[in-house]
Structures are given as structure tokens and as C-alpha cells.
Legacy VTK file of the C-alpha trace (Angstrom):
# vtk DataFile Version 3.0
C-alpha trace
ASCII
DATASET POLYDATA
POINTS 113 float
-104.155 15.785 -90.039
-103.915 19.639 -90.507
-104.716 21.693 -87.053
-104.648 25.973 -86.971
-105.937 28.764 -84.871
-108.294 30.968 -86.424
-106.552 33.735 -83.699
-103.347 33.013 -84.128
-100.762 36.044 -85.255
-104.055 37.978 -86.102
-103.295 41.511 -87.389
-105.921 43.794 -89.012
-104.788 46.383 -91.461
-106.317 50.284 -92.473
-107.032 50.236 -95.417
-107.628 46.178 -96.941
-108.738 42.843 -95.720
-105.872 40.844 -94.109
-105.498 37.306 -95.608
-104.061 34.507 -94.201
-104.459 30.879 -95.553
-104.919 28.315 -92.526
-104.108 25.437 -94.117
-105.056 23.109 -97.059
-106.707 19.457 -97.683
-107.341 17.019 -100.286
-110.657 18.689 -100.390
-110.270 22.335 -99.226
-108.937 25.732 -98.540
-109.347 27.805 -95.069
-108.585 31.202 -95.246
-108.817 33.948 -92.493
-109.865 37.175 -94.074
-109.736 39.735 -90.960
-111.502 43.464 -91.286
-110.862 46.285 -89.467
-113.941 48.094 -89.342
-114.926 50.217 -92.252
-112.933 47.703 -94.831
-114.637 46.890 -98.004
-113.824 43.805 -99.518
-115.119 45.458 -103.318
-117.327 43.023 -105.647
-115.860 39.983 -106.786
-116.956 35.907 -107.508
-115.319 32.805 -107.443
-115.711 30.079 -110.172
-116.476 27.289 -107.246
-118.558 27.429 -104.612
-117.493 28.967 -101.003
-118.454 28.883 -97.228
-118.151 32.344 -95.491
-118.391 31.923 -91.532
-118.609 34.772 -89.466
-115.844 34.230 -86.354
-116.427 37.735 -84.632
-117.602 41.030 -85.562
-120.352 42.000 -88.212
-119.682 42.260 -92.234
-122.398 43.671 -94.150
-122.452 40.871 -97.331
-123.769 42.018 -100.505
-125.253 39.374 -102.827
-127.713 39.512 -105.431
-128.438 42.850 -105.546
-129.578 42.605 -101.571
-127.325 43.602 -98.260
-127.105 40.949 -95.666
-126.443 41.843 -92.344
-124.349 38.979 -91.005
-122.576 38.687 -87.509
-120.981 36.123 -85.417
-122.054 33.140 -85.814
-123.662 33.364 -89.367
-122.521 31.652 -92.227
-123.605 31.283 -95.783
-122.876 29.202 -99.015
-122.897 30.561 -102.175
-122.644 28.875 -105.607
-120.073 29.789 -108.371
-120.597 32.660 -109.958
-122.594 34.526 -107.267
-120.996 38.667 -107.314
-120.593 39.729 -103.862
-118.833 42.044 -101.619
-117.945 42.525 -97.927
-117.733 45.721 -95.792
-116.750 45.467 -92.397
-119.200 47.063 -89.725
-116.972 46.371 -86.413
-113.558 44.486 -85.915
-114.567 40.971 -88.121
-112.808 37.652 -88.606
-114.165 35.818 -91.631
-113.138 31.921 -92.331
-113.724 31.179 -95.871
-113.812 28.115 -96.832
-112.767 27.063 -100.828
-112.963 24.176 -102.778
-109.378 22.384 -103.338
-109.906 23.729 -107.111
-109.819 26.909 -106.464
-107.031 29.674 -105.993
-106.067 31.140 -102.633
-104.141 33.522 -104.921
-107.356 34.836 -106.470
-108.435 36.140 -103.306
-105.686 37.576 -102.655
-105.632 39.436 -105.919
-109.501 40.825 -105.207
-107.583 42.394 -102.034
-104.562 43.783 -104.108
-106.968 44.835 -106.988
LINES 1 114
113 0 1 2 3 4 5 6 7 8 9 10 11 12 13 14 15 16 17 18 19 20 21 22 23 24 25 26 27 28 29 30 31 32 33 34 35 36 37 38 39 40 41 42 43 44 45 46 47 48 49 50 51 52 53 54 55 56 57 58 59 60 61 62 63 64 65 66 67 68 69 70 71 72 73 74 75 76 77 78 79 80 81 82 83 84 85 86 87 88 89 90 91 92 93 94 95 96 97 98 99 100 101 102 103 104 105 106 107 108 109 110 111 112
């Protein structure tokens, strides 16, 4: 059994997306990805497909050449492959959710990048 807070030792930084891996399972990865507002997550993809929740706040999500305006509540699955980007349009708390396959370091480098 793996258990975590989604609010726990939550800290939003200037100028990037704050990461924080939840935990891990035989089948998946759940990572935090808090925005202050204004944050742009710049275009990236993922070789597996992902899960992108929307905890609080309101992330503009770019995909396919179209801007979606998500906010609490929202969430939306996108196949491997699929470009997109994030910009933060209030305070936001993202859960991402990753296949066991993939990399929690490779978001992590998208951030650092």
C-alpha cells in the first residue's frame, strides 16, 4: 500500500514548476507539479501516455495546436507523443499521473531545461 498528500510540504517557486514525486507502484508514477501563477511549463512530450488532473487553480494546456482552458477538477489523457505545454493562470496544483515505464527524471529535466 502506498498513501501521500497531494498538500503536503507544498511550496511554489518564481520562476519554474515545483516537482515532487508522490510515490510509485507496480503500475505508476504520481507526481505533484505545483505553479505559481504566470509559470510556463514550455513544450515537451512523453513517450507513454499520461493523466494530468487539475487539484486547484487553472493551467492553460496547450495541445495540438489548440489552448485548453482547464481548472479544478478537469483532467485529461493524452497518448505518447502528444507536444504540449502548461502555463499557469492562478496558484495550480497538477497530479500527473505516468506509466511505471516512464521517467520521473524526464520531467524533471523539461523543468531544468
Amino acid at each position: 500500500m502506498k498513501q501521500a498528500n497531494i498538500y503536503s510540504d507544498l511550496e511554489y517557486k518564481e520562476t519554474k514548476p515545483a516537482i515532487k514525486v508522490l510515490f510509485e507502484t507496480d503500475f505508476t508514477k504520481e507526481i505533484r507539479i505545483a505553479m505559481q501563477q504566470g509559470v510556463l511549463m514550455k513544450k515537451h512530450q512523453t513517450p507513454y501516455p499520461i493523466v494530468v488532473e487539475i487539484v486547484e487553480g487553472a493551467i492553460d494546456f496547450g495541445v495540438k495546436e489548440n489552448t485548453l482552458n482547464l481548472k479544478k477538477g478537469d483532467l485529461i489523457a493524452l497518448d505518447g507523443g502528444v507536444p504540449h505545454d502548461l502555463k499557469a493562470m492562478e496558484d495550480s496544483i497538477v497530479r500527473l499521473t505516468l506509466t511505471k515505464y516512464d521517467e520521473t527524471n524526464r520531467v524533471k529535466n523539461v523543468i531544468n531545461n
